[in-house]
C-alpha positions in Angstrom: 223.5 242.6 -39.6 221.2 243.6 -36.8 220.3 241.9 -33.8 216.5 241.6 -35.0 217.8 239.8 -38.4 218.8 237.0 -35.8 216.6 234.0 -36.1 214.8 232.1 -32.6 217.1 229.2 -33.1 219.8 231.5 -33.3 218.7 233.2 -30.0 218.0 229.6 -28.0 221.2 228.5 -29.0 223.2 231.5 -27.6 221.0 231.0 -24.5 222.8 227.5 -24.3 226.0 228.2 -24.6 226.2 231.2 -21.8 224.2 228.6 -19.3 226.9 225.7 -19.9 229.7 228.8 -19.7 228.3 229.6 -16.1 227.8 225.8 -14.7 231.7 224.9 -15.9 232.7 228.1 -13.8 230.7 227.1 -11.1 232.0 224.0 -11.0 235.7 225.3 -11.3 235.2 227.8 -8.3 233.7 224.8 -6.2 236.7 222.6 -7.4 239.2 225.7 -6.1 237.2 226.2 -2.6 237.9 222.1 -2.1 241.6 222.2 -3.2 242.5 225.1 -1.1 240.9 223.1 2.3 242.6 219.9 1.6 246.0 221.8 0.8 245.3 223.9 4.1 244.5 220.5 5.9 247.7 219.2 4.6 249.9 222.1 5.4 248.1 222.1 9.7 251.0 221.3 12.1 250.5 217.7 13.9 250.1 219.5 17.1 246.5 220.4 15.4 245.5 217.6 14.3 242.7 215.9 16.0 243.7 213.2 18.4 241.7 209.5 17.7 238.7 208.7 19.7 239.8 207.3 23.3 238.8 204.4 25.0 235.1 204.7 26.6 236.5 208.7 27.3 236.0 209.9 24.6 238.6 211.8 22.7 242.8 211.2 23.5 244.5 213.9 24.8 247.8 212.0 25.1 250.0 210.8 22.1 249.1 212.5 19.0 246.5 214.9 20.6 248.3 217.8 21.8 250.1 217.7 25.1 248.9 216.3 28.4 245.3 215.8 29.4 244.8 217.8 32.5 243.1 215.6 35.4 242.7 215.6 39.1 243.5 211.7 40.8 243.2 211.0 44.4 245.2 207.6 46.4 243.2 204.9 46.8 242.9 204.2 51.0 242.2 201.6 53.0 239.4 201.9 55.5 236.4 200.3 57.0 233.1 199.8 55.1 229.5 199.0 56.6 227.4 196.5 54.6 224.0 198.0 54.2 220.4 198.0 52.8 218.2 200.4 52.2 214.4 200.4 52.0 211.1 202.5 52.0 209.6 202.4 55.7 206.8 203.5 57.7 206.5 204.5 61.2 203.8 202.4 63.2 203.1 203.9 67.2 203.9 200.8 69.5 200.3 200.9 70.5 197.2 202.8 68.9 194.1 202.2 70.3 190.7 204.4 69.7 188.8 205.9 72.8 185.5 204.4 73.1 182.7 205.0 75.6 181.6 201.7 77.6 178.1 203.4 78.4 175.5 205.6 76.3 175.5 208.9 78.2 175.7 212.7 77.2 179.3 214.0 76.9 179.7 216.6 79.8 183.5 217.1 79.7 186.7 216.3 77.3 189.5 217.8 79.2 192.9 217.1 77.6 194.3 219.4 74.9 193.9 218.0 71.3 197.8 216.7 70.6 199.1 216.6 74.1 200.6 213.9 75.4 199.0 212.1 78.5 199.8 209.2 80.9 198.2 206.3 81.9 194.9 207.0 83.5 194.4 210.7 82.8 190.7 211.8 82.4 190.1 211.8 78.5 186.3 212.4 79.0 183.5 212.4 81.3 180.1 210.9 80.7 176.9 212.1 83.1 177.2 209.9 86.0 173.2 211.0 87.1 171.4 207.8 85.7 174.2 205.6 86.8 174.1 206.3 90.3 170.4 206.5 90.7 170.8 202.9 89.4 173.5 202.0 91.9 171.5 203.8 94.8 168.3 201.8 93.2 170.7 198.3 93.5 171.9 199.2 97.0 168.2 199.7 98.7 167.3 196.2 96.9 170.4 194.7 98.7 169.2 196.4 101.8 166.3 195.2 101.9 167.1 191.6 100.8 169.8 191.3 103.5 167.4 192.3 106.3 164.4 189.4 105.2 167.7 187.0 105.3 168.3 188.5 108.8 164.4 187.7 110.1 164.6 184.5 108.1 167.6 183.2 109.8 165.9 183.8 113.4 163.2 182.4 112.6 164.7 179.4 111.9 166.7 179.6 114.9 163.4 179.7 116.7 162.1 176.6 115.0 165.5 174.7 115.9 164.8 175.0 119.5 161.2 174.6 118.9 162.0 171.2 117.5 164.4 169.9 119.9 161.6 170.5 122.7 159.3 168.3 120.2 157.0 171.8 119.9 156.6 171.7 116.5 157.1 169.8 113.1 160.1 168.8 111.4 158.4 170.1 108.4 158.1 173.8 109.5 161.9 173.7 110.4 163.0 172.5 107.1 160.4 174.9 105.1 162.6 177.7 106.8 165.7 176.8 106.0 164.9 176.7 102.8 163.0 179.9 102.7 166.7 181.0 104.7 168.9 180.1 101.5 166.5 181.3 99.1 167.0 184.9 100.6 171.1 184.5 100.7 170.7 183.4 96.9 168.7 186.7 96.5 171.5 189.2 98.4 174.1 187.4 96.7 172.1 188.1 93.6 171.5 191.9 94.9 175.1 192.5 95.8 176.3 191.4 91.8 173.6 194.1 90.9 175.4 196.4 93.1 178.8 195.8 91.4 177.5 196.2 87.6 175.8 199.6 88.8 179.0 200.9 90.3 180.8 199.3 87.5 178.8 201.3 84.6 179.2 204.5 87.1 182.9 204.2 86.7 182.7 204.0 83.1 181.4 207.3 83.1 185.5 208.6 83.0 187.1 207.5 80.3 190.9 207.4 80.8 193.8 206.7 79.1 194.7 202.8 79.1 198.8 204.1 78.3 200.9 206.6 77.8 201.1 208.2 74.6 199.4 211.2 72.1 196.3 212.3 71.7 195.2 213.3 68.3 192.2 215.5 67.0 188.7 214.8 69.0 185.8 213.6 67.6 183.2 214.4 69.5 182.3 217.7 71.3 180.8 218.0 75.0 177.1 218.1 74.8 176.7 215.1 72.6 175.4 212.3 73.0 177.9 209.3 72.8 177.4 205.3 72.3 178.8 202.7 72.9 178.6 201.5 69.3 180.2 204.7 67.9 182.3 203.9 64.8 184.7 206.9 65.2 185.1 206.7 69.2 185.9 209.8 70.9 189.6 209.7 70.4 192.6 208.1 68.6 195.7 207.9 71.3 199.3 206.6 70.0 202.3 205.3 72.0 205.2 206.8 70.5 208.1 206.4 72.9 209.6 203.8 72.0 208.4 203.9 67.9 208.7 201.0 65.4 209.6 201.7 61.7 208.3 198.8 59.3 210.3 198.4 56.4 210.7 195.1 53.7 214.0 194.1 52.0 214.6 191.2 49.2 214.2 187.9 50.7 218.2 187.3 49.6 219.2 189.0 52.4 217.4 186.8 55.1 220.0 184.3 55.7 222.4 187.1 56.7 219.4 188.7 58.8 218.6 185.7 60.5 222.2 184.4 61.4 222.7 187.5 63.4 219.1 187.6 64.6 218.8 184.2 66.3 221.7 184.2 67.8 220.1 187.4 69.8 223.0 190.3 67.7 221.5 193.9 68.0 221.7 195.0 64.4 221.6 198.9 63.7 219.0 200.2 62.0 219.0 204.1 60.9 216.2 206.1 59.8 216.8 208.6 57.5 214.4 211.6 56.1 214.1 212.4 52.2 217.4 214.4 51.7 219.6 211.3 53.9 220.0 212.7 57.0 220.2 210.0 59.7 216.9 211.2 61.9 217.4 208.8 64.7 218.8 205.1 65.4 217.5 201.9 66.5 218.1 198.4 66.3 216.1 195.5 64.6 213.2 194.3 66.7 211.2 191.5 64.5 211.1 189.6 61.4 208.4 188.3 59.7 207.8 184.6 59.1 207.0 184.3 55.7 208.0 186.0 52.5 205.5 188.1 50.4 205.4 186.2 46.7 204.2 189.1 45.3 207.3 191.2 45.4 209.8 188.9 46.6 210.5 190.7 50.3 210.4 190.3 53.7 209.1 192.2 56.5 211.3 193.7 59.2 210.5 196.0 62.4 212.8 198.2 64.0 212.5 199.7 67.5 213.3 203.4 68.3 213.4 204.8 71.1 212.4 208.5 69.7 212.4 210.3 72.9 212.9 213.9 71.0 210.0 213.0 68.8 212.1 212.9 65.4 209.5 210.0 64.3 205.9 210.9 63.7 203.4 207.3 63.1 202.9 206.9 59.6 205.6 208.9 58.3 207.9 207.8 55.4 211.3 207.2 55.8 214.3 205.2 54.7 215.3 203.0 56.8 219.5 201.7 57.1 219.7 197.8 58.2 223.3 197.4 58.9 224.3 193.9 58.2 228.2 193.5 58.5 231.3 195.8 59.0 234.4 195.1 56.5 237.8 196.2 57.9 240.9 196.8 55.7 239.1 197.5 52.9 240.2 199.2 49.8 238.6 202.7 49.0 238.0 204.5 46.2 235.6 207.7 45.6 232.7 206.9 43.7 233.6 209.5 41.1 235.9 207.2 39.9 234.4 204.5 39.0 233.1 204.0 35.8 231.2 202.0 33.6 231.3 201.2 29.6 232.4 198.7 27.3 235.4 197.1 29.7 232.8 196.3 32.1 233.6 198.4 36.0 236.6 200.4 35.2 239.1 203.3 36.8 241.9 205.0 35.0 245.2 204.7 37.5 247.9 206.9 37.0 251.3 205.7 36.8 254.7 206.7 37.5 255.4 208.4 34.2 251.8 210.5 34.0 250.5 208.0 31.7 246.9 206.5 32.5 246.1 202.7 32.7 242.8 201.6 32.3 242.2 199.2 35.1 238.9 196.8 35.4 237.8 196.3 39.2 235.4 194.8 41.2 233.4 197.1 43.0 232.3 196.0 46.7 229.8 197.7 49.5 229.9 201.8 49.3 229.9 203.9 52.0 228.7 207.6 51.3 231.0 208.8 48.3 233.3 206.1 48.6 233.6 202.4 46.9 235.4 199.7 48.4 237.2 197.3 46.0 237.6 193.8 45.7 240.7 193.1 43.8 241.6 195.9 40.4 243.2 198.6 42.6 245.7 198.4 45.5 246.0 200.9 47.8 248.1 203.9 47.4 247.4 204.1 43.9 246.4 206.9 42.2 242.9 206.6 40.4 242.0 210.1 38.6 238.6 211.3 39.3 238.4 214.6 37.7 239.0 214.8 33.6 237.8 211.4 32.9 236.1 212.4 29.4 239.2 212.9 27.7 241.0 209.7 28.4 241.6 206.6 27.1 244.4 204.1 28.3 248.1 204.9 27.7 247.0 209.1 27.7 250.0 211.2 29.3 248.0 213.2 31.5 249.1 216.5 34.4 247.9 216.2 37.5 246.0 219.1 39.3 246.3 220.2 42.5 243.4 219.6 45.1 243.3 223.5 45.8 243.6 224.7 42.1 240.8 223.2 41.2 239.3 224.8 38.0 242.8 226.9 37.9 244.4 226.5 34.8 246.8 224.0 34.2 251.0 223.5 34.3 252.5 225.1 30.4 253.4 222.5 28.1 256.9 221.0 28.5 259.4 223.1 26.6 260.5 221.7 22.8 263.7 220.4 22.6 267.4 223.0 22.2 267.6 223.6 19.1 264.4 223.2 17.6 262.2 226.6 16.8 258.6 225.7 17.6 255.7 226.3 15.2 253.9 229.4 16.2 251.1 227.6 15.2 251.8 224.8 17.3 252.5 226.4 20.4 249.7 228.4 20.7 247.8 225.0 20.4 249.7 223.1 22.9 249.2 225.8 25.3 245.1 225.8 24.4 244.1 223.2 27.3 245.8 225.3 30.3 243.1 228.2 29.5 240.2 225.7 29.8 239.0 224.6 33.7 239.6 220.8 33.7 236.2 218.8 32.7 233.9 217.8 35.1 234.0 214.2 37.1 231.6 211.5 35.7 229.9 209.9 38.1 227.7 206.7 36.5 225.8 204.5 38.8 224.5 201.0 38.0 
C-alpha cells in the first residue's frame, strides 16, 4: 500500500505517537542528568562538603568544613584611654573690628599692605588734614582774641576797684564790669573747647590701628571720598594671636564640663583639620549659659594661642574636648569588634585554636583602639583578621604578623595508617592558597 493511500486521521495519529515518543525520552534523559548529580553528591568525600552557616561570620571553617580557618588575632593590652568629644567648630579672631573714618575727607593715603599684619597704632590711612587745620587755626585766633578783651576787661575793673574805694565813682559801674569780666572768661573757656574739637577732628585725619592683628582686603582706594557713615569702612582688621574656636556639644556632657570648669581645671581642647590631623592645641576658655532647644547643645569656646598661624577666622575644624583620662584600661583594636545578632561581640582564641564568641562592653576609643569594660581580659587573644568565616567553637591557624597575606601552615597530617582521599587532600590544602579575608571593621 502506498503512503498516499494513507488517510489524514491516519497521518495525525502517527504525528501523536512520535511527539509522545520524544517527551518520554526527554523526560528519561532529564531523570538520568538528576540521578547521576545526586549519586555524584553522594559519592563527594566529607572534606567537600560545605560546612553549615557560622554564627554572625558567615560560613564555618572549623568542624565539618575542611580544616582550620586561617585568621590573624592580636593580645588584648592594657593601656590608658582619653575620654573625648568631637564636634564641628569655627574659628572666631579674638577681636574683629571694621576701620571707619571719624571725619568726611578725601582719602590721600592707605599705606599698609593688604594682609599684613600690623600693631597697635600703625597708620592704616590718612584723611586730608587742609580743612581741619584751617578750622583749628580759625578756633585758635577766636581764643586769641577772646583772651585779650578778658585781659582789658579785667584792668578795667581793677581800675574801678580803686576808683571805688576813693568814692570816685559808682558802685554800679564796678559791678557792671565784673560782670562784663566773667562773661569774657565764659567766652575763652568756650573758645578753648572750640580749640580742642578742631584739633580733635585734625587727629582723626590718621586712622590707626586700635590692636594688633590682620589686615584684610581694602575697600576703598586713595582719591576717594570717605564718610563717616560708610557701611563698608575702609578696612576689616582681625586679632588672631591668641584665636578662639567655637564649637557645641550635646547638653549631656555639661555636668562633666562644668565640674572641671568651675573648679578653674584647664581642659584640652585639639583642633583638628578634615583628614584628623591635630592642627594646634588649646584649652577650654568659656561656656555658654543656656542650652539651644533647637538641637539640644551647648556652646563652648576654646582659646589658642596660634602663634604659627595654623588657624585662619572662620575656618572649619573639628574640635577635641578632652574630658577625662582612664588608666589601666583594657584595649582592643577596633577591627575586632563587631556587631550582629549577639549584640557587641569579639571572637577570642583559646588554648586549643578554637574560637569563642565573647560579648563585651565597649568603652571610650582612642585612634584604632577600643577599651573594654568587662568581656575580655587582658592577654587574651581576640582575632582581627578572618572574621567572615567564623562562628564560635571554629578551630582556626593563626598567622603571623609579618606573613600577612602569605599563605597559610598545611593541614595537619591524617592519622598512620590511614591513605587519604586524593580528593580530600587536595581540598583540605585549598584555604593555604587563598590570602586570609580581610578584617571587618563595623562602627555603630
Amino acid at each position: 500500500m502506498s503512503p498516499d493511500s494513507y488517510s489524514p486521521g491516519t497521518q495525525t495519529a502517527d504525528r501523536q505517537a512520535r511527539e509522545t515518543r520524544r517527551r518520554r525520552l526527554i523526560l528519561a534523559g532529564v531523570g538520568a542528568a538528576a540521578l547521576i548529580a545526586v549519586l555524584a553528591w553522594a559519592m563527594k568525600p566529607a572534606g567537600q562538603t560545605g560546612g553549615g552557616r557560622s554564627g554572625p561570620g558567615g560560613f564555618a571553617g572549623g568542624a565539618g568544613g575542611g580544616g582550620p580557618v586561617p585568621v590573624r588575632a592580636v593580645a588584648a593590652t592594657t593601656g590608658t584611654v582619653d575620654v573625648t568629644v568631637d564636634a564641628l567648630g569655627t574659628v572666631a579672631a579674638l577681636n574683629t573690628a571694621t576701620i571707619h573714618s571719624r571725619v568726611d575727607g578725601p582719602l590721600v593715603k592707605v599705606p599698609f599692605r593688604e594682609g599684613q599684619p600690623v600693631k597697635g597704632g600703625d597708620l592704616l590711612a590718612q584723611i586730608d588734614p587742609s580743612t581741619f587745620q584751617a578750622a583749628l587755626a580759625q578756633a585758635e585766633g577766636q581764643l586769641a582774641k577772646d583772651e585779650a578783651q578778658r585781659a582789658g576787661a579785667r584792668v578795667d575793673l581793677e581800675r574801678y576797684r580803686g576808683l571805688l574805694a576813693k568814692d570816685s565813682i559808682a558802685s554800679q559801674t564796678v559791678d557792671a564790669q565784673r560782670f562784663t569780666v566773667q562773661q569774657l572768661e565764659g567766652a575763652v573757656r568756650a573758645d578753648k573747647a572750640v580749640v580742642e574739637n578742631a584739633r580733635l577732628q585734625l587727629t582723626f585725619t590718621q586712622i590707626t590701628a586700635p590692636f594688633a592683628g590682620r589686615v584684610g582686603l581694602r575697600q576703598v582706594d586713595p582719591g576717594n571720598m570717605v564718610h563717616a557713615s560708610d557701611a563698608n569702612g575702609i578696612v576689616v582688621l582681625t586679632q588672631t594671636h591668641p584665636v578662639y574656636v567655637v564649637f557645641a556639644v550635646p547638653s549631656e556632657y555639661l555636668p562633666q564640663i562644668y565640674r572641671h570648669f568651675s573648679r578653674g581645671d584647664a581642659l584640652p581642647v585639639e583642633a583638628l583639620d578634615r583628614d584628623g590631623k591635630v592642627v594646634a592645641s588649646g584649652k577650654l576658655a568659656a561656656v555658654d549659659n543656656q542650652i539651644d532647644t533647637t538641637t539640644g547643645t551647648i556652646k563652648l569656646k576654646a582659646l589658642f594661642d596660634n602663634s604659627d598661624d595654623s588657624l585662619f577666622p572662620d575656618q572649619f575644624v573639628t574640635a577635641r574636648l578632652r574630658l577625662d583620662t582612664v588608666s589601666g584600661a583594657t584595649l582592643v583594636p577596633s577591627a575586632a569588634v563587631q556587631r550582629g545578632a549577639p549584640g557587641t561581640f569579639v571572637y577570642v582564641v583559646n588554648a586549643d585554636n578554637t574560637v569563642s564568641l565573647r560579648k563585651m562592653s565597649p568603652g571610650p576609643s582612642s585612634g584604632d583602639l577600643v577599651s573594654v569594660k568587662d568581656g575580655v581580659r587582658p592577654g587574651e587573644k581576640v582575632v582581627i583578621d578572618g572574621l567572615d568565616k567564623l562562628r564560635d567553637g571554629a578551630q582556626v591557624a593563626l598567622i603571623a604578623d609579618s606573613a600577612r597575606g602569605a599563605a597559610t601552615p598545611a593541614a595537619p597530617a591524617p592519622p598512620p595508617g590511614q591513605r587519604p582521599h586524593r580528593r580530600h587532600t587536595e581540598s583540605s590544602a585549598a584555604p593555604s592558597a587563598q590570602p586570609p579575608a580581610a578584617p571587618v571593621r563595623m562602627t555603630s
